[in-house]
C-alpha positions in Angstrom: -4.4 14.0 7.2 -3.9 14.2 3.6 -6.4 16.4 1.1 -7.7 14.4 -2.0 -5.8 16.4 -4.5 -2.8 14.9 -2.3 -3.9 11.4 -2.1 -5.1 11.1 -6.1 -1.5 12.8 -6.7 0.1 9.9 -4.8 -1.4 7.5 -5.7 -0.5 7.9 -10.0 2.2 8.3 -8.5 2.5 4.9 -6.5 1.2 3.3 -9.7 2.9 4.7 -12.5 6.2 3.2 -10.4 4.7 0.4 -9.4 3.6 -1.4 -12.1 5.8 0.2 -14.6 8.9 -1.9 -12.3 6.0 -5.3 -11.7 5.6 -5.2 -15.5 9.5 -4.8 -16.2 10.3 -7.6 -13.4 7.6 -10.2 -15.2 9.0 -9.5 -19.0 12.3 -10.1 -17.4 10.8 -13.6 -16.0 11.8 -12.6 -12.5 9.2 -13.6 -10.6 10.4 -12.8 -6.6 11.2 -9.1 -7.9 7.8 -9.0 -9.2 6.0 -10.3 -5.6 8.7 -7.7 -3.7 7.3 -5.1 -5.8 3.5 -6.0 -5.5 4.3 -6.7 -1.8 5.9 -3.2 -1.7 2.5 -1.1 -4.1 0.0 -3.2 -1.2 1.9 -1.7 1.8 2.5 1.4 0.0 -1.3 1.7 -0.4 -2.3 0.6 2.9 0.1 3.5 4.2 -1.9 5.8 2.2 -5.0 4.8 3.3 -4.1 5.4 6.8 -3.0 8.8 6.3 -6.6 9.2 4.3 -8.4 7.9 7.5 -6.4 8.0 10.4 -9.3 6.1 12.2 -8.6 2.9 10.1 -4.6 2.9 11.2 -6.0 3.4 15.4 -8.6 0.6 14.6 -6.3 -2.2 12.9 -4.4 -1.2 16.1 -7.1 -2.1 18.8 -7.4 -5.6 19.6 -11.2 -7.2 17.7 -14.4 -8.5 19.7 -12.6 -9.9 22.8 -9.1 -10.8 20.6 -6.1 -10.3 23.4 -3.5 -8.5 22.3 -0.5 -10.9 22.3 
């Protein structure tokens, strides 16, 4: 599991990137680099936040009220 300092650190990080290559994409009026990119920061983050709480990643994993696993 990751500390705090480590998350916070990541995540600038994540950002900084992120938008800095979503913000370059949009001035350059391409559009589908700019949705791969924001695709790319929103899995990014949802990686992160899995390795904050481990419990999240196990529970997106179990099936929900009586859903069958396919």
């Amino acid at each position: 599991m990751m500390s705090s300092h480590q998350l916070a650190d990541e995540l600038r990080r994540v950002a900084t990137t992120q938008v800095s290559d979503i913000t370059r994409a949009v001035k350059e009026g391409q559009k589908s680099i700019a949705l791969n990119e924001v695709r790319d920061m929103a899995r990014r983050l949802s990686l992160l936040a899995d390795a904050f709480d481990p419990k999240s990643a196990v529970e997106k994993a179990e099936p929900q009220d009586g859903a069958q696993a396919a």
